[in-house]
C-alpha positions, 0 to 999 in steps of 0.5 A: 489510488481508487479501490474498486467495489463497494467502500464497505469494510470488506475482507477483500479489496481490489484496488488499482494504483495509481502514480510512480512511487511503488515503482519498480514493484508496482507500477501506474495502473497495476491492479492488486487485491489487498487483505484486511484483516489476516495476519498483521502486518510486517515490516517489507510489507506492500500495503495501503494506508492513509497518513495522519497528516492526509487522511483523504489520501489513500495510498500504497507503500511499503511498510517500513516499521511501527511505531507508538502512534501508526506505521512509517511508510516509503514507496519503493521509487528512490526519486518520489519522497510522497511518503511519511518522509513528507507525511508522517506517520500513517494508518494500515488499512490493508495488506497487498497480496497479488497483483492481478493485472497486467501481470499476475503475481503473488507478493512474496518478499521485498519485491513482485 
């Protein structure tokens, strides 16, 4: 995943996927804006987050529920598994609430 702009901690980031695991929600080279910060996050949410156990690695998945230590992520595609069922848990860095490219939606619910 690269996130566009300045690697500052900004309230808004653009940030362009990368990979298949998102699919059919999100697919390789959508561009989405993701929020820090707002309101916290839900499980069913779309977010980006980094795994305890690969922290160089940001990622984009679906929040699936919290816990002691961090979040326990999955990607929406049922045959790619690069999600804390490998990794573990997981740090959120920000909610995905659009995707701008190709084409434009608002994140409503368990899928665009």
């Amino acid at each position: 995943m690269t996130i566009a702009g300045s690697q500052g901690r900004r309230a808004w980031l653009a940030v362009l996927v990368q990979g298949p695991s998102m699919s059919p929600t999100l697919r390789h080279g959508d561009a989405v804006l993701v929020r820090r910060g707002g309101r916290p996050v839900r499980p069913g949410d779309v977010v980006i987050a980094r795994f305890h156990a690969r922290p160089d690695l940001l990622v984009v998945k679906r929040a699936v529920r919290r816990e002691t230590d961090g979040w326990w992520l999955q990607g929406d595609s049922p045959v790619v598994t690069d999600d804390s069922r490998a990794y573990g848990l997981a740090t959120v860095e920000g909610r995905v609430v659009a995707r701008y490219w190709p084409r434009p939606r608002v994140l409503a619910g368990r899928r665009l």
